[in-house]
C-alpha positions in Angstrom: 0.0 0.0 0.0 0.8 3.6 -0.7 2.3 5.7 2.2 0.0 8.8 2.0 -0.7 10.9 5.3 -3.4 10.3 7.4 -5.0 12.9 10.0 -7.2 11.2 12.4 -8.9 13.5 14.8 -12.7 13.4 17.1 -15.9 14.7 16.0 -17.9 16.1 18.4 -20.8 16.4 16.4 -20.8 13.0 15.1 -19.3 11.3 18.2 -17.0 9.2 16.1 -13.0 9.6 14.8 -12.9 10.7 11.4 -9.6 9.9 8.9 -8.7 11.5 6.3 -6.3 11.2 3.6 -5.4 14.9 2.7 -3.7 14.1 -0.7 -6.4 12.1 -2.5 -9.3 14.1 -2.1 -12.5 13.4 -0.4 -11.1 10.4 1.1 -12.4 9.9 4.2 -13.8 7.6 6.3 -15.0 7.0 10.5 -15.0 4.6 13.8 -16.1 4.6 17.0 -12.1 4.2 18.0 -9.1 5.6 16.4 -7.8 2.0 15.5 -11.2 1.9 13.0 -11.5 4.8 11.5 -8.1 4.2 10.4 -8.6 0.6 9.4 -12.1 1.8 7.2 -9.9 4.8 5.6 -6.9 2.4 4.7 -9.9 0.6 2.6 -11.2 3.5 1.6 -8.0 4.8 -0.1 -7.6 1.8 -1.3 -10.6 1.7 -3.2 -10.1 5.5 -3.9 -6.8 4.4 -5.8 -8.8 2.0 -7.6 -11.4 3.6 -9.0 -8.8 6.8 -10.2 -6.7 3.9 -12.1 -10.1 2.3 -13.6 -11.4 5.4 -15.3 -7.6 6.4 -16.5 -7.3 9.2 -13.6 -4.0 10.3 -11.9 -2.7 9.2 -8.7 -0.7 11.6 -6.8 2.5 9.9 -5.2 2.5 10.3 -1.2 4.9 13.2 -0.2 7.5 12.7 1.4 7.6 11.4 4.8 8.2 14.0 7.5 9.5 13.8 11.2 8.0 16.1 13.0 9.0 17.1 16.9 7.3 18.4 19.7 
């Protein structure tokens, strides 16, 4: 699978984690627990990439992986 970025964060008004994946867009997906959301949005992009390579659409590449420090 792709290494894309994943933001994973709480929705208050829907009471559920939300992923998304910022670089393929409108790919998104949600769980009661962090560990779901980011299971259903590893399928999701995986059907996102999919569906761009059925109908002849581009793909980006992931960026480049960043370390980031507190």
């Amino acid at each position: 699978m792709h290494k894309y970025e994943i933001i994973i964060y709480w929705s208050r008004e829907d009471q559920v984690f939300i992923a998304e994946v910022p670089e393929l867009p409108r790919c998104i997906a949600h769980g009661n627990s962090q560990e779901i959301a980011l299971r259903n949005v590893h399928e999701a992009a995986q059907l996102w990439i999919a569906t761009a390579k059925e109908f002849g659409d581009p793909v980006p590449e992931p960026k480049r992986q960043r370390l980031m420090l507190a």
